[in-house]
N, C-alpha and C positions, 0 to 999 in steps of 0.2 A: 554466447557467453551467458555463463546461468547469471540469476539477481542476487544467490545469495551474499557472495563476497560485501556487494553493495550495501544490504542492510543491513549486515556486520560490521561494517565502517561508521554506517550514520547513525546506527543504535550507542555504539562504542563510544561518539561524541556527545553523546546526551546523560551517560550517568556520571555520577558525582564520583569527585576522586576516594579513593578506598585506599590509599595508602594504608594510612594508618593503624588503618582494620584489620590490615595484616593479611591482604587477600590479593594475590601475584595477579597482575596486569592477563599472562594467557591464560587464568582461572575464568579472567573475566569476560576474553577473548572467546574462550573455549563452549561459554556459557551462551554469548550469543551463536556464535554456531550452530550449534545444539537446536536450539531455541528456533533459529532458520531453517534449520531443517525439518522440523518437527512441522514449523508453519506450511511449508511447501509442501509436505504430505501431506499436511490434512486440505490446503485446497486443490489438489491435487486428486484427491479422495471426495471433495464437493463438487468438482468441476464437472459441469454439462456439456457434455459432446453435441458441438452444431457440425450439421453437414455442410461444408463450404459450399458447395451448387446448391445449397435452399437459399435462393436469393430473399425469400418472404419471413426466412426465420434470420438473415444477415440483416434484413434493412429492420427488424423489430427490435430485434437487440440493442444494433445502432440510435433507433428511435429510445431506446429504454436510456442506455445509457447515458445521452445527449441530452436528455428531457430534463436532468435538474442543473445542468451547467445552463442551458440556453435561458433556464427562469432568473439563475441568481446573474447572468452577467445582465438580460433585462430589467432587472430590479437597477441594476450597478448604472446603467445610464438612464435609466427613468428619474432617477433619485435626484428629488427636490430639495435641497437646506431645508431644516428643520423640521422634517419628514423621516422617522424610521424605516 
């Protein structure tokens, strides 16, 4: 299942109604579509080819990625009252 449907649904929830403005509900539909597809070509077109058997270029990624969840959720139980 692609993600785009997805982000057309939760984008669709977040703008303001347009009634009024005289702009039809699949104009708006249509627009995020659009819009999702355009995004998924371009990371698509950014996206770096890892070789799955480089375990050494799997585990750095892994470490890349992982590296600012593991600080903020150590922040999140370090955290003292009264303390930023």
């Amino acid at each position: 299942m692609s993600p785009e449907p997805n982000l057309v649904s939760t984008n669709a929830g977040r703008c303001n109604p347009v009634g009024p403005a005289g702009i039809h509900p699949t104009q708006i539909s249509d627009g995020f579509q659009y819009a999702t597809n355009r995004a998924v070509e371009y990371l698509d077109d950014i996206a770096v080819k890892v070789d799955l058997s480089d375990r050494e270029a799997l585990l750095k990624n892994a470490v890349t990625s992982l590296n600012s969840k593991v600080r903020l959720i150590g922040r999140f139980w370090t955290h003292e009252p009264g303390r930023p």
